[in-house]
Structure formats: C-alpha cells, structure tokens
C-alpha positions, 0 to 999 in steps of 0.5 A: 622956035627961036625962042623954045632953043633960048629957053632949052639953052637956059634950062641946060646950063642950069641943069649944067650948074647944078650938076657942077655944084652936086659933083664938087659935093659928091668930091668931097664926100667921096675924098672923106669916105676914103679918109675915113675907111682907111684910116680904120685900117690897121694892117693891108696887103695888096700887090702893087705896080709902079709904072711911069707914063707920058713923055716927060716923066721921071725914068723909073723901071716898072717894078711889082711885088706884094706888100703887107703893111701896118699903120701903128707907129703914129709917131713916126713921119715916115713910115707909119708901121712895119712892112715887107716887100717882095718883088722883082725889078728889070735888070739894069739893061734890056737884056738883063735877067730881072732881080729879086728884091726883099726889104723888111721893117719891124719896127727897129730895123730895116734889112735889105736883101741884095740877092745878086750880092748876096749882101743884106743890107741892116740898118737900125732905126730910133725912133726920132729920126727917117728910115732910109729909103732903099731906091724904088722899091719902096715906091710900093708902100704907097697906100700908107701914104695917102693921108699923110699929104694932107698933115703938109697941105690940104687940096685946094681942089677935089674933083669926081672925074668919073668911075673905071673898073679896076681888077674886077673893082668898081672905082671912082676916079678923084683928081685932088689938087694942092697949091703951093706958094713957092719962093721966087728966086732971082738970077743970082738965087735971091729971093724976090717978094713975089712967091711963085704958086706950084699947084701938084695934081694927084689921081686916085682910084678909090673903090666905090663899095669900100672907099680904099685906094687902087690907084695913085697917079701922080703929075709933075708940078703945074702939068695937066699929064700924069708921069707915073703911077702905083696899082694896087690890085687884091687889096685886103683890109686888116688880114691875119698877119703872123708876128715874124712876117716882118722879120726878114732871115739872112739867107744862107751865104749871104753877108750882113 
C-alpha cells in the first residue's frame, strides 16, 4: 500500500510539473494573442469604470463614463490617437451632487469641459511634446495603453491565474509581472552601488474568443494586492466613428 501512495505521490507531482510547464506556455501565448488582436485595432469604444480596491491604495473617487478612441498617431508617447470622454465623477464631498465631465482630442487640441464652471478649458498640442493629463479622468483610456508598457520594460513573468465572466464575456485572468532595478538611495540621497529591485504586477482581463482587454488591475510596487482597477464593459472593436466625434463644441455660456 506504502509503496501505491509513493508511486501515486510521484506520478501527481509529475503531472503538477507538467502542468506548471503547459500554463507558463499557455501565459505566454494567450499575452501575444492579446498583443496581437489588439494591435489590429484601429479604433474601440467601450464604457469604462475606475474603482480603487484594497486597504492601502491611492484614494481615487469611482468615476465611469464611455469612450472612443483611435490608435493612429504612432508617433506620439502619449496618447496614441484621438479621443473622447464623457462621464460622471462624485462631487468632492459625500453629499454632493455628481458632476459631468467631457474631455476631447482631435489630434491638435485637447478641450475640457468644466460644466459647474462653465469654463472649457483648450489646450493646443504639437506634436513633440506630452499632452496634459486632466485628473482621473483620463484614467479611462486605459485600453490604449496596454502595449505601450512593453516599449519600457518587457514581463519578467506572465502567469494564467484562471478564466472569470465579464458582462456576459468569457475572460481569461494573466498576472504580467515587471522587475526593475531601482537605485538605492543613501540617508543623505546618495547613491549606493547596490540597486534595489522593484517588481510592479498588473492583472488583465482579456476575452477569451477576441484576445481584448476587460479589466486591468494594477498593484502597488513589491505587494501582492491590487489597488485599483479599470473595467471595461461593451467593448467594440473598430466602430464607425463620424469625423466630428472628436470635436468637442463650446457650449452656450460657457467661456473658453
């Protein structure tokens, strides 16, 4: 009997080790089908929603709102084609009413729209230098952003950690890790030879029939808990988009 346990024990650990293996395999592919897929898009809409999670995360309101992006402007390093967002935010207290947000790029000029001001804010962009970020907000292009993180650092590690269900969507779950060695600074902010390694762990929700992205869930350096993250539901890949949907018009009453 003692030995039909060793011999199970042994075969079960082999299995395990095979299936460890097969998983780092499957990682990775399913990490270049999603680099794959959505690098084919050329434009996406999708309704999205930031909400921070666990103890120790940044305080962030939850905010949602839809958006509609491209992704031709290749040269830029930051945002990587037009946009619009609109949306709602909580008021700065509990008791306050919600406020509306719009915030259009076309390309050359990012215009704000401050409803409780009635200010729009206009800001002109060349093309040699980062647009400005206008508060959360623009937390909710997050599905343009995906690949960019690999042009700063490729994962060190990619792990399957499952499938889950998604506004009706079948996803599977990748943890991708990224390893940086950071410099250690001494109690008077001089450098030490020793650099210190910060490892940063994101979570994606990709769909399993069309490899793009759900859900991006991001953890703070070195920690196992994720802090916050970004859903996006009613995802739609290359819709017909009218060319004056990034144009944001000034409202009547409203000052530029």
């Amino acid at each position: 009997m003692r030995s039909l346990l060793v011999s199970a024990g042994i075969a079960a650990m082999a299995t395990s080790q095979f299936v460890l293996c097969a998983s780092a395999q499957d990682a990775q592919k399913l990490y270049d089908a999603y680099k794959e897929a959505t690098a084919k898009v050329k434009a996406v809409s999708y309704t999205a929603a930031i909400k921070p999670s666990g103890t120790g995360g940044p305080s962030l309101p939850e905010i949602s709102g839809k958006v509609v992006l491209t992704t031709e402007l290749k040269d830029r390093m930051d945002f990587r084609g037009k946009f619009i967002i609109t949306g709602e935010r909580p008021g700065p207290v509990a008791t306050a009413p919600a406020t509306k947000f719009e915030i259009g790029f076309d390309g050359k000029v990012i215009r704000n729209v401050l409803h409780a001001e009635k200010v729009v804010e206009e800001l002109k962009v060349s093309a040699d230098e980062p647009a400005q970020f206008f508060e959360e907000p623009m937390m909710l292009l997050a599905f343009s952003y995906w690949h960019d993180e690999d042009e700063m650092q490729e994962p060190t590690a990619i792990k399957h950690a499952g499938q889950a269900e998604l506004d009706g969507v079948k996803c599977d779950i990748l943890v991708v890790e990224r390893t940086f060695e950071m410099p250690d600074m001494g109690e008077m902010g001089e450098e030490e030879a020793a650099p210190k390694k910060m490892t940063m762990k994101s979570r994606l929700h990709v769909g399993e029939a069309d490899h793009l992205l759900r859900r991006v869930e991001y953890a703070d350096p070195n920690k196992d808990e994720y802090s916050v993250s970004i859903t996006m539901t009613e995802v739609k890949g290359d819709p017909s988009i009218e060319a004056t949907a990034f144009t944001i018009v000034t409202p009547d009453g409203y000052t530029v």
